[in-house]
Each structure stands twice: as structure tokens, then as C-alpha cells.
Backbone bond lengths (Angstrom), bond angles and torsions (degrees), N, CA, C in turn:
res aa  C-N    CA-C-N  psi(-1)  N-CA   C-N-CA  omega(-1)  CA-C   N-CA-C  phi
1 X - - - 1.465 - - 1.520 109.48 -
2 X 1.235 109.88 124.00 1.833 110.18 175.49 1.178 117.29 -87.58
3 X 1.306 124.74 145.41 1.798 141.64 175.28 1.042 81.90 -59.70
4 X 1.734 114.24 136.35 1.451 101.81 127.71 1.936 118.00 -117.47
5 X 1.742 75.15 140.87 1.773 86.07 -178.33 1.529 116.70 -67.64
6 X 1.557 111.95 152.77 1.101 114.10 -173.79 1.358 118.87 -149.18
7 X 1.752 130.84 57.93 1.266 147.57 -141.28 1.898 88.61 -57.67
8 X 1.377 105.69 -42.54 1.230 98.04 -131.30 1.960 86.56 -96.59
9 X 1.514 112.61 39.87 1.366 118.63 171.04 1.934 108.64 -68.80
10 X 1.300 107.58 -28.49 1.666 107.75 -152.13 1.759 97.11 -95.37
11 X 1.345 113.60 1.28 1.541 105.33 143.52 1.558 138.16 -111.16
12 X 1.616 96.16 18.29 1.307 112.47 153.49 1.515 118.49 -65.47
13 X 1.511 118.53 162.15 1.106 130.79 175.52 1.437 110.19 -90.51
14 X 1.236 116.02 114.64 1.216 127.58 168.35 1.867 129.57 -55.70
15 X 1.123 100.09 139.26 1.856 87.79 -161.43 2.050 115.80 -76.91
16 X 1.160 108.20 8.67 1.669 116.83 -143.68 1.895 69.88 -120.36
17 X 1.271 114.44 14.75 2.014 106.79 177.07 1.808 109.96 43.98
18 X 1.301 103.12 49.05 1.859 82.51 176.79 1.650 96.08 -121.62
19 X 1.292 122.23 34.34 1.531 132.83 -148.59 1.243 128.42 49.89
20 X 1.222 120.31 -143.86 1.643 121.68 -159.08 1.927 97.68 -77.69
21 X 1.796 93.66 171.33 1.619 101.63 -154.14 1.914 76.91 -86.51
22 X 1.018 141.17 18.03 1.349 147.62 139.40 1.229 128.97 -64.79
23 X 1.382 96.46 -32.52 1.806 106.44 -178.24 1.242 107.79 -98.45
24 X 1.239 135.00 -1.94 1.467 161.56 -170.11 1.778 99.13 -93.61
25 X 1.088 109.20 -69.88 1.482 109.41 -178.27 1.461 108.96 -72.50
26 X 1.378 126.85 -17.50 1.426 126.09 179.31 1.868 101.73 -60.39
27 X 1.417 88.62 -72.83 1.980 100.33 175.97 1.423 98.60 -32.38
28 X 1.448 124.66 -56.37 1.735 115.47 -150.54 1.500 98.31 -69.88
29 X 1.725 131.42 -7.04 1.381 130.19 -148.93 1.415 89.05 -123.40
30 X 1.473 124.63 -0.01 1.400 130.83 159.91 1.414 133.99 -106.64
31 X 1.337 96.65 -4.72 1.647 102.98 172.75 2.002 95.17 -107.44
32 X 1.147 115.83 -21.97 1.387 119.92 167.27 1.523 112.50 -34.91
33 X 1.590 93.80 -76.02 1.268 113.66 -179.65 1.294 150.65 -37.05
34 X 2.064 90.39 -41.27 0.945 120.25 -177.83 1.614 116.63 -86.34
35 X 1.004 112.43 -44.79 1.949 143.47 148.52 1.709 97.11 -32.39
36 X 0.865 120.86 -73.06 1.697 113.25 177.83 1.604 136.46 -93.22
37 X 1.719 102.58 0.29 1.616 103.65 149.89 1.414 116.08 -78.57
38 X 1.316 127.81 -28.02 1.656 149.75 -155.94 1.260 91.17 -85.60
39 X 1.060 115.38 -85.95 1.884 122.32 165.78 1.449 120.05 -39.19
40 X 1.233 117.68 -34.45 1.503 120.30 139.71 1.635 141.89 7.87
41 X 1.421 71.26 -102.01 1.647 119.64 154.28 1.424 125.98 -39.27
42 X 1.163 114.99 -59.10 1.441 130.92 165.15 1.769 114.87 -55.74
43 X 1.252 95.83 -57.97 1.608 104.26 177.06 1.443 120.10 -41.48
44 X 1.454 83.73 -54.31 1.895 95.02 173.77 1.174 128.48 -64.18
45 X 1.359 119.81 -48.67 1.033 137.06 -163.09 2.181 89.28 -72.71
46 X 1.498 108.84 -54.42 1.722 97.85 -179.19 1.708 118.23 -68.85
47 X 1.374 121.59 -23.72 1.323 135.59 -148.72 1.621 82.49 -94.73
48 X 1.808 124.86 -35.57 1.545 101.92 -168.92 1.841 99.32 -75.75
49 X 1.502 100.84 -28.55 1.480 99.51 -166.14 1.687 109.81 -71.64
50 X 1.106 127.03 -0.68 1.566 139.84 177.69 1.039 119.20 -103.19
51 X 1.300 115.90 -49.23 1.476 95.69 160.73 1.269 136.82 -107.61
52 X 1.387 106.26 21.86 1.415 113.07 159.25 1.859 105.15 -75.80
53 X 1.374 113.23 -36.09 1.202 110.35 173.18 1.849 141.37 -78.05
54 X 1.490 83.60 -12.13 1.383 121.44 141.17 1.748 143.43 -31.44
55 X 1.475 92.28 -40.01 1.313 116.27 173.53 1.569 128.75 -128.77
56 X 1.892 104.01 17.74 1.375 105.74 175.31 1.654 117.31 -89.79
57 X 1.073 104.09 -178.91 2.125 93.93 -161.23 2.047 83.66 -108.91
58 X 1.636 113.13 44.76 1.284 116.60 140.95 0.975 143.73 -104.09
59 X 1.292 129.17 68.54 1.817 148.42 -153.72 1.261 95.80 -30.94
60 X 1.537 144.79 -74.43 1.202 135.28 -176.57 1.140 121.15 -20.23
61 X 1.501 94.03 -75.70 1.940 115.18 -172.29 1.539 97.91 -63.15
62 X 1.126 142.39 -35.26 1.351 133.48 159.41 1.732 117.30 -33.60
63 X 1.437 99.70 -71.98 1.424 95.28 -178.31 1.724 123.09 -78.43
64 X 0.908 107.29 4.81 1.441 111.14 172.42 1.560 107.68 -102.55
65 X 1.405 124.35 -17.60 1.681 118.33 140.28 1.482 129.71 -74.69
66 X 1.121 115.65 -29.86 1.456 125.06 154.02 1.669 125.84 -61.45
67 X 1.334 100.66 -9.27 1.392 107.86 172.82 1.368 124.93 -107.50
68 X 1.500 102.25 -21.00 1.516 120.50 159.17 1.627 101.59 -69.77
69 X 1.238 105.38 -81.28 1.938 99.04 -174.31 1.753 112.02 -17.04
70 X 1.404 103.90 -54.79 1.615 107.65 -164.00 1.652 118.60 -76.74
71 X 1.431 102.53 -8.33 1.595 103.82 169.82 1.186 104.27 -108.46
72 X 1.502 123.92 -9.19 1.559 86.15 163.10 1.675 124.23 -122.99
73 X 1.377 95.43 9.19 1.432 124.38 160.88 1.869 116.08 -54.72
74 X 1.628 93.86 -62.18 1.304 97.54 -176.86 1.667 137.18 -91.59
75 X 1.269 103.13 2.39 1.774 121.37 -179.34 1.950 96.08 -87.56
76 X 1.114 103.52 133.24 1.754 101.80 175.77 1.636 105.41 -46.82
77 X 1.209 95.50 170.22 1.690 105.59 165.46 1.146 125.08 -84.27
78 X 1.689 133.00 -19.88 1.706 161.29 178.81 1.556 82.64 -70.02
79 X 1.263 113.56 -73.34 1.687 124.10 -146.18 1.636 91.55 -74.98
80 X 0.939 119.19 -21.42 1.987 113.34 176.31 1.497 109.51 -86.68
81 X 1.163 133.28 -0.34 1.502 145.00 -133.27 1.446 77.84 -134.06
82 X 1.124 137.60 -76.85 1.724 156.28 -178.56 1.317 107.64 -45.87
83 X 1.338 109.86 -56.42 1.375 118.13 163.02 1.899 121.63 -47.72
84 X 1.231 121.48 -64.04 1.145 137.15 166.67 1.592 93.14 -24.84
85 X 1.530 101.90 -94.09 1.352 133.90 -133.90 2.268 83.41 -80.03
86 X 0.749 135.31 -19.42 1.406 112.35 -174.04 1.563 127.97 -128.45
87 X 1.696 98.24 -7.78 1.280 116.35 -172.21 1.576 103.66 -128.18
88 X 1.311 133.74 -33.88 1.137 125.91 168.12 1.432 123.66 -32.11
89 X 1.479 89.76 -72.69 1.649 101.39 172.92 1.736 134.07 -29.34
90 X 1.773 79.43 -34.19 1.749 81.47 -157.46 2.079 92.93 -83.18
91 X 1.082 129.52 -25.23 1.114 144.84 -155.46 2.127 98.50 -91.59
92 X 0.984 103.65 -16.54 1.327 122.28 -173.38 1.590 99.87 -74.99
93 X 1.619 114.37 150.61 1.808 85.86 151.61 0.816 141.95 -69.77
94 X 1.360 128.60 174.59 1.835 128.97 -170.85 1.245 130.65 -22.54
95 X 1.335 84.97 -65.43 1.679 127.09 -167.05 1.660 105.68 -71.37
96 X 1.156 101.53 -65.42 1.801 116.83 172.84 1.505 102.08 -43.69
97 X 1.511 121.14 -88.91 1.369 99.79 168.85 1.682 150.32 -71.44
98 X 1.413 108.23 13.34 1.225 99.10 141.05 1.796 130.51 -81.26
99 X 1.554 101.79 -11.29 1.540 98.71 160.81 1.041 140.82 -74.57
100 X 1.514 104.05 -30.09 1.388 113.46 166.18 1.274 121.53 -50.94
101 X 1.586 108.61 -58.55 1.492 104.21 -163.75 1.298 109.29 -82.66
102 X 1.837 119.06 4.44 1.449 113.84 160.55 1.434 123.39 -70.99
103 X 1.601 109.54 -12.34 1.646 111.42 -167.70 1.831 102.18 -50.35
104 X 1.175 112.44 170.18 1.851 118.22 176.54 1.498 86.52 -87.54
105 X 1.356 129.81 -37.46 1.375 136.88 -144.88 1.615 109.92 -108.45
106 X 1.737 120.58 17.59 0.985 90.38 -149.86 1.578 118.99 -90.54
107 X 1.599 126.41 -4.28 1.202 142.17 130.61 1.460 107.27 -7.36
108 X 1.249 128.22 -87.37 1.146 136.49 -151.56 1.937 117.03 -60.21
109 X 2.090 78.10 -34.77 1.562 82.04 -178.52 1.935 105.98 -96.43
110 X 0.844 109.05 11.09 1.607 117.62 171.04 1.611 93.53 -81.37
111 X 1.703 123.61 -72.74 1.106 122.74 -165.48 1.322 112.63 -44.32
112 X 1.368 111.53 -56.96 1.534 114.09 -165.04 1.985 105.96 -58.38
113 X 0.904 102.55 -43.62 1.949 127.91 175.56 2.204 92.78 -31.85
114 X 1.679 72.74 -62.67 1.787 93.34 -158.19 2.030 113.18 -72.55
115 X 1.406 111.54 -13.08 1.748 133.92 -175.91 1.050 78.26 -91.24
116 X 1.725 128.83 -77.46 1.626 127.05 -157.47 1.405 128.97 -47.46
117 X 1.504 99.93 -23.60 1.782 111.22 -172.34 1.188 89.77 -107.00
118 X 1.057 159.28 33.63 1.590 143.41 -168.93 1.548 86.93 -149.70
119 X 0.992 114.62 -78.75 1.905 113.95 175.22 1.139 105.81 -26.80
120 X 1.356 121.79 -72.23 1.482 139.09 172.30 1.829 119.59 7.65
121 X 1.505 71.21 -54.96 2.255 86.28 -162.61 1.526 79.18 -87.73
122 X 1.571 134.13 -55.39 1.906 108.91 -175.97 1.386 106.10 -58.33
123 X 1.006 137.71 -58.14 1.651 124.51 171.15 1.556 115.69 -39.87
124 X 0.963 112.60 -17.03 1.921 102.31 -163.84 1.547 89.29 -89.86
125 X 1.688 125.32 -47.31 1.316 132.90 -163.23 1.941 84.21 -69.46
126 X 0.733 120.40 -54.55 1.919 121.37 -165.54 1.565 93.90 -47.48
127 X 1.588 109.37 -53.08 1.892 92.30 -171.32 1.409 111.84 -95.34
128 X 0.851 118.83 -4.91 1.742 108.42 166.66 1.254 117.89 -95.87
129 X 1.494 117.89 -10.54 1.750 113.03 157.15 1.532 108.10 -79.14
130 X 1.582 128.99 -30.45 1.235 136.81 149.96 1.549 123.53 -36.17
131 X 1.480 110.87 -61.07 1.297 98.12 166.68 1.580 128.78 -74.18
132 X 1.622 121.25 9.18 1.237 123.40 -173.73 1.562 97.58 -107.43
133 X 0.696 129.33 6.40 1.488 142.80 -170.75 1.564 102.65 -101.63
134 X 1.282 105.58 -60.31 1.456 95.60 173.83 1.582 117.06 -20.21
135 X 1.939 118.77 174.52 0.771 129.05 142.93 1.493 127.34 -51.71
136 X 1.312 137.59 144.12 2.010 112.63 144.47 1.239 115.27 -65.16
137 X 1.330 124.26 2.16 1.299 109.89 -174.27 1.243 106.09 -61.03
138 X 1.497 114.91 -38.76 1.672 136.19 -152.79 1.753 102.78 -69.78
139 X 1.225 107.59 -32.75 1.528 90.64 179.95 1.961 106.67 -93.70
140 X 1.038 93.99 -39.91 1.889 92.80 163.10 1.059 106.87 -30.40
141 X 1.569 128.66 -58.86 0.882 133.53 -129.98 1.933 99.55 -93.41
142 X 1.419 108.93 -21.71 1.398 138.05 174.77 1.862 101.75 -52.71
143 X 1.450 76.94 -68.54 2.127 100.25 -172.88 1.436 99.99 -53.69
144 X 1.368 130.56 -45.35 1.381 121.12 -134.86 1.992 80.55 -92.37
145 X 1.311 102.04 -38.23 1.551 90.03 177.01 1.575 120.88 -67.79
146 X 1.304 113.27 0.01 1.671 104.80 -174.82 1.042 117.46 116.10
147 X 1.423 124.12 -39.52 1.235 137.55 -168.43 1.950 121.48 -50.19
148 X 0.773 104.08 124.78 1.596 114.48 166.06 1.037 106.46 -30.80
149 X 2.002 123.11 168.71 1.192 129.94 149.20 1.857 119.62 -33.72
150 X 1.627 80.05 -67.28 1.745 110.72 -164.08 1.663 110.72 -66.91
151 X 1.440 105.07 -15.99 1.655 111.68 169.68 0.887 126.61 -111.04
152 X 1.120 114.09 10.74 1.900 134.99 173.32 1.565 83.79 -76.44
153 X 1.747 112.68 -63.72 1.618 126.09 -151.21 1.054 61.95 -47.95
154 X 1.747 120.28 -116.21 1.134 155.13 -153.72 1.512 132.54 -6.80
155 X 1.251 110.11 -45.05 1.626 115.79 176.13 1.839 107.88 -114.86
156 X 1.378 111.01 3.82 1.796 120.27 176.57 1.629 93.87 -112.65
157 X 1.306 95.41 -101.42 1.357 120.89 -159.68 1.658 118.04 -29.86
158 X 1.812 96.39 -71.05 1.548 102.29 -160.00 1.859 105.01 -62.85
159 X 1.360 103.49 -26.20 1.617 108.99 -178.06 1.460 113.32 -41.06
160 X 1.436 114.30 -65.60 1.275 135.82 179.21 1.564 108.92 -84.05
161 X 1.465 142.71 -6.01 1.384 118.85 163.85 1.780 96.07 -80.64
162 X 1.575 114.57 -22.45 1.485 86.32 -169.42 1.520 104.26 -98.92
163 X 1.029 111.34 48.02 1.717 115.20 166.68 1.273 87.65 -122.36
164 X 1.355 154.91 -52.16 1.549 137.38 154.27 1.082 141.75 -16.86
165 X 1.403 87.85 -45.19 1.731 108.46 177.51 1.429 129.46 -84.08
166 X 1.617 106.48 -19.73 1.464 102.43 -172.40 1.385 140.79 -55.94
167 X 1.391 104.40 -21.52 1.542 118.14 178.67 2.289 102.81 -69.34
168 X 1.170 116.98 -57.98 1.101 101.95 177.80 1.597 122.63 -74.94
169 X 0.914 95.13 -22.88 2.272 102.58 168.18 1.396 77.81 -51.57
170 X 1.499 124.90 -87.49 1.318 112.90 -173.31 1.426 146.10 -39.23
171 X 1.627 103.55 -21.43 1.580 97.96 143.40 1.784 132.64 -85.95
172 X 1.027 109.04 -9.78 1.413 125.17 170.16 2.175 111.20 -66.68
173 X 1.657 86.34 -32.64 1.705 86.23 -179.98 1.578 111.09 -85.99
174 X 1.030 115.91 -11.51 1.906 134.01 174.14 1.318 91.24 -79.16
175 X 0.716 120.43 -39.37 1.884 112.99 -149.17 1.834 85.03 -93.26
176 X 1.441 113.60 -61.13 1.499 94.67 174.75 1.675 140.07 -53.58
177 X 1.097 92.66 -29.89 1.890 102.59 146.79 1.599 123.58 -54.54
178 X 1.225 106.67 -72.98 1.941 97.64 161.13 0.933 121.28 -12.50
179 X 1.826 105.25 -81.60 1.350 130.77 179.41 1.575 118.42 -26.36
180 X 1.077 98.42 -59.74 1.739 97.98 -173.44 1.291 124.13 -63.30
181 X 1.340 115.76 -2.89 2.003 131.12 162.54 1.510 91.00 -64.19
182 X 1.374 134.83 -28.51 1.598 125.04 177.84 1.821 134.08 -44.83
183 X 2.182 90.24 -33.37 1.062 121.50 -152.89 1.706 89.45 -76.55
184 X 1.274 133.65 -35.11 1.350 119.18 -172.28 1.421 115.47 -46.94
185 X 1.479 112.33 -43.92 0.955 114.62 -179.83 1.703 126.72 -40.60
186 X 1.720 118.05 -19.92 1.036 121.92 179.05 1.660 99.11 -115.69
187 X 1.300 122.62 29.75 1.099 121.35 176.97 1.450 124.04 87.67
188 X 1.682 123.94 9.35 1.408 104.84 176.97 1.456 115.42 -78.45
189 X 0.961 135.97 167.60 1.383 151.62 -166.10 1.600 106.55 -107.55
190 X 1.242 126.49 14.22 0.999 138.66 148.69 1.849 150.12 -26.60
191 X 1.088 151.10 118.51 1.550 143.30 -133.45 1.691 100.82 -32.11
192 X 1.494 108.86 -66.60 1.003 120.96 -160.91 1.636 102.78 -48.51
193 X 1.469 108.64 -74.82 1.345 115.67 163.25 1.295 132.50 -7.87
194 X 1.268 121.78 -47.83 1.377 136.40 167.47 0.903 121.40 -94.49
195 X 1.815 139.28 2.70 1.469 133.63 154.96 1.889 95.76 -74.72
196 X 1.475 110.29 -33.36 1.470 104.05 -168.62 1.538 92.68 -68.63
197 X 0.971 141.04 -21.90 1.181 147.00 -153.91 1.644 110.82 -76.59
198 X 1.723 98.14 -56.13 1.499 125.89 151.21 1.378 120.76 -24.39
199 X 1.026 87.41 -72.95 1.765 111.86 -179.97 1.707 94.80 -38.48
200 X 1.294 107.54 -98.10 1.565 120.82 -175.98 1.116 123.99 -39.99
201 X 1.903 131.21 -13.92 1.205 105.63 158.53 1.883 105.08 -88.04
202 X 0.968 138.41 -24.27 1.613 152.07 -132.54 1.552 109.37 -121.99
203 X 1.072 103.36 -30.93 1.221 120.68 -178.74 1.609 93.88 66.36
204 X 0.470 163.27 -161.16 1.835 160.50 174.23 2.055 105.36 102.30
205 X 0.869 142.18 108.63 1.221 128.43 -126.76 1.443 76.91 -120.05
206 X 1.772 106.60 -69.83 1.371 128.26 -166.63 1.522 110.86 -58.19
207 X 1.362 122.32 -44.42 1.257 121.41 -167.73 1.873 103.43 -69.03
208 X 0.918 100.18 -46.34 1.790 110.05 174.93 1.372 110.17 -54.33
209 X 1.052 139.01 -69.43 1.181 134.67 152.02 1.245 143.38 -38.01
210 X 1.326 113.15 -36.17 1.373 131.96 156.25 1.650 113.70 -36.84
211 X 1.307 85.90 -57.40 1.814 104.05 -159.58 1.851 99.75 -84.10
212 X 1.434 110.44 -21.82 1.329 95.35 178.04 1.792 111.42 -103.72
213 X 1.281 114.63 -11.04 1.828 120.27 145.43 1.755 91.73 -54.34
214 X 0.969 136.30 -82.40 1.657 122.19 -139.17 1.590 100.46 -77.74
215 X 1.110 132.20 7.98 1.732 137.68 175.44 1.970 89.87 -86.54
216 X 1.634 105.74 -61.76 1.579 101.04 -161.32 1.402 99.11 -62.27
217 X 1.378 126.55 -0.35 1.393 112.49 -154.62 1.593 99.84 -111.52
218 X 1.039 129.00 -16.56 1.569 148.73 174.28 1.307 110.32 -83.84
219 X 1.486 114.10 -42.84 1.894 117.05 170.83 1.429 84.40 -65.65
220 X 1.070 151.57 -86.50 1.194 141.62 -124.67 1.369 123.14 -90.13
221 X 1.770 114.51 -2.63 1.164 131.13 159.12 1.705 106.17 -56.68
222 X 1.866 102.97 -62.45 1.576 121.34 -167.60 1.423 94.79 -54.87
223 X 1.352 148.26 -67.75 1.574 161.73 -130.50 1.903 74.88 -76.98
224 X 1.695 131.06 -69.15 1.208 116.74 -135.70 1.810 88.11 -77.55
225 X 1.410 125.41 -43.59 1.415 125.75 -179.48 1.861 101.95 -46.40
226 X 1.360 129.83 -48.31 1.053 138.23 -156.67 1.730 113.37 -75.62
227 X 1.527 96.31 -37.95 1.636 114.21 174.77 2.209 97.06 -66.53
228 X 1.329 106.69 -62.66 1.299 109.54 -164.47 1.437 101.02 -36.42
229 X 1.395 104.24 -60.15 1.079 106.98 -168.87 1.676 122.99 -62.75
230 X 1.229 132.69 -2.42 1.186 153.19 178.99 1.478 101.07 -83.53
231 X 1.974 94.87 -42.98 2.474 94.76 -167.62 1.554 80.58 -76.68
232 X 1.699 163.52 -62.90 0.847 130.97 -131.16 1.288 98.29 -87.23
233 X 1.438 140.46 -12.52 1.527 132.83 -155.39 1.942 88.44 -74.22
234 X 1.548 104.97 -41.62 1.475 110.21 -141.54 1.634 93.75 -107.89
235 X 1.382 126.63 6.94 1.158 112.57 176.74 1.681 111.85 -89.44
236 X 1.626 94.02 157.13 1.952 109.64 -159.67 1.727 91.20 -118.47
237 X 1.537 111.99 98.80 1.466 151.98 160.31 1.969 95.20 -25.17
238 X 1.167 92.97 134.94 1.798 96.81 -174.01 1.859 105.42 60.98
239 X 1.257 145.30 28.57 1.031 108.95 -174.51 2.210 76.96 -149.46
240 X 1.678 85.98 112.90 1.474 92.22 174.30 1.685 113.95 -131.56
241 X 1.235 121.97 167.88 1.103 123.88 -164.49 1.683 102.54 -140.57
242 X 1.260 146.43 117.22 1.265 136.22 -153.99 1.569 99.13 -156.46
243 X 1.320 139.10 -178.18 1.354 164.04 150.45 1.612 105.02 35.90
244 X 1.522 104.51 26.01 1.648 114.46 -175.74 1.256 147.15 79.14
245 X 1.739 81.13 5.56 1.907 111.54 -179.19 1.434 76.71 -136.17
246 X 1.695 110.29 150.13 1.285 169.53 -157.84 1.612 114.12 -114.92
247 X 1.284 111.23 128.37 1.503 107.20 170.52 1.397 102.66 -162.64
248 X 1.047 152.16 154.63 1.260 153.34 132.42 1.894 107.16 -171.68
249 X 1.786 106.55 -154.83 0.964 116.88 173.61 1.336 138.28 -104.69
């Protein structure tokens, strides 16, 4: 039995009334987006605070970030997603999780919950091997000026580990795009989500897919052109870091 192709399915009208099966993959390429800048955000914002703490000479607080990284490093992303979105709730109190699972949104805010804490621990390991990379000169160089613990990090350290780091942050922001095709599974309505969506009213398997492969593949062209261009704006001339030892100026 032969396929037949049918390019010109995605200016059909879609049967679910949200307009054409074009306007269908548009929405799924906006809750994408939005799902992994949001989760983003979170990642960064927990992953700098972990492994910056990661590398302080407080053994405790050390291993109690090292214990965060490894639980949420090592549990799949499916089985943390399931977890979130179906078992949280119930383990919650009453009241609390019956609110949750009343949200309209609560998919969206599970995913982002479940990307943000999971990125989190690969971001925390990216900047605290970043800040171990450095020279020692750099924190000497912190002390001998006066500087605090927390302003050594702050105006020394974290500046220059995250000019080290930017190339894999930037694979960490690809990968959180992927990632969020996970979220259908708990119901977001998301790119992926809505090529399957495609599929099942249209039957058209390839073209749906087709078109939502060459969408992830264009975000992630712009993000890696957009990052580069971010390492040359912010990179510091004479000052390189290579083979796991550190040197520059």
C-alpha cells in the first residue's frame, strides 16, 4: 500500500476549531518555548546557586549539594515527570493537592517544576567544574584584595567561570528544548504533542513530523548562532582555560 503525501495538509482546517493544522503546530511551538525559557530560568537561577555551593570549603553544605545534584541527576526525566504530575499531589496535603490538580495549567506548571529541577543538578555540575577550572590565583587574588567569601564569588570567580562555561550551558539550553517533548506525556499541548495531534486527526504521519523535526531544528540553529554570539561578545582576550588546568590573565 503507498503513502500518499500531502504537503499541503497544514493549511487545512483542523477539526478540534483552533484553525489551520498550521495554527496547530504554531500553539504547540509556543507552549514549547515557553515550557523551556520558564524552566530555563529556574535551572539557572538553582543550578548557579548549587554549584556555587558546591565548591565552598563547607563540608556540610557541600554534601547536601552533592546530594541534590545526584537525585536529580540520576532518576530519568519520564519517571520525575510522573512523579511531579501524579504522585506529588497525592502525598501533599489535602487541600494543597487538591489545588494543584485544580490549576487549568497544571501540566505546564508540573513540566516547567520537573525541566527546572532536573537541569538544575546538570547546570550546578557545569559551574562548579567551571569554577574549579579557574586558576587559584583568582581567589588569592579575591583575599589579598579584601574581598569577602561571597565577593570573591561574585565580582572574581562566578564572572569568569561563566565565560568557561558558556558553550555547554548552551548545550544544556538544546537539551531543555528536547526535553520538554516529555511533557505530553502528562498532557501538555506542546510542539511535539500537537504534530501527534496532526497525525491522529489527518492521518499524515510524515508530513506532521516532518514539519515539527524542521521547527526543533531552526530553534536550535537560532539559540546555538545566538549563544556564539553571546561567547564572542563576553570573551576576555589572553585568558584561556584548556586540558583541565587554567591559565590566563
Amino acid at each position: 500500500m503507498n503513502y500518499h503525501w500531502n504537503w499541503h495538509i497544514f493549511w487545512d482546517i483542523a477539526p478540534d476549531g483552533s484553525g489551520t493544522y498550521l495554527d496547530t503546530l504554531w500553539s504547540g511551538l509556543a507552549w514549547t518555548l515557553a515550557t523551556s525559557l520558564t524552566a530555563w530560568l529556574m535551572a539557572l537561577a538553582l543550578g548557579l546557586a548549587i554549584g556555587t555551593v558546591r565548591t565552598m570549603p563547607n563540608k556540610w553544605a557541600v554534601r547536601l549539594a552533592n546530594g541534590y545534584v545526584e537525585l536529580f541527576r540520576n532518576i530519568p526525566l519520564l519517571v520525575q515527570m510522573f512523579l511531579w504530575y501524579f504522585v506529588m499531589p497525592e502525598v501533599l496535603p489535602r487541600a494543597l493537592g487538591d489545588a494543584i490538580k485544580a490549576l487549568p495549567n497544571a501540566p505546564f506548571v508540573t513540566a516547567v517544576l520537573c525541566l527546572g529541577f532536573f537541569t538544575s543538578s546538570r547546570v550546578a555540575v557545569q559551574v562548579s567544574a567551571g569554577i574549579a577550572a579557574l586558576p587559584r590565583g583568582q581567589r588569592m587574588a579575591g583575599t589579598a584584595l579584601g574581598l569577602t567569601l561571597p565577593q570573591t564569588y561574585r565580582h572574581v570567580l562566578l564572572p569568569m567561570a561563566g565565560r568557561v562555561i558558556l558553550p555547554p550551558l548552551t548545550s544544556e539550553f538544546l537539551n531543555i528544548v528536547k526535553n520538554s517533548s516529555v511533557a505530553l506525556t502528562i498532557g501538555l499541548m506542546e510542539l511535539t504533542a500537537r504534530a501527534r495531534a496532526i497525525q491522529e486527526f489527518s492521518f499524515q504521519v510524515f508530513e506532521a513530523f516532518s514539519a515539527a523535526t524542521l521547527i526543533y531544528v531552526l530553534v536550535n540553529v537560532c539559540v546555538v548562532f545566538l549563544m556564539h554570539r553571546i561567547e564572542k561578545k563576553v570573551a576576555i582576550p589572553g585568558f584561556i582555560v584548556a586540558g583541565g588546568s587554567a591559565g590566563g590573565h
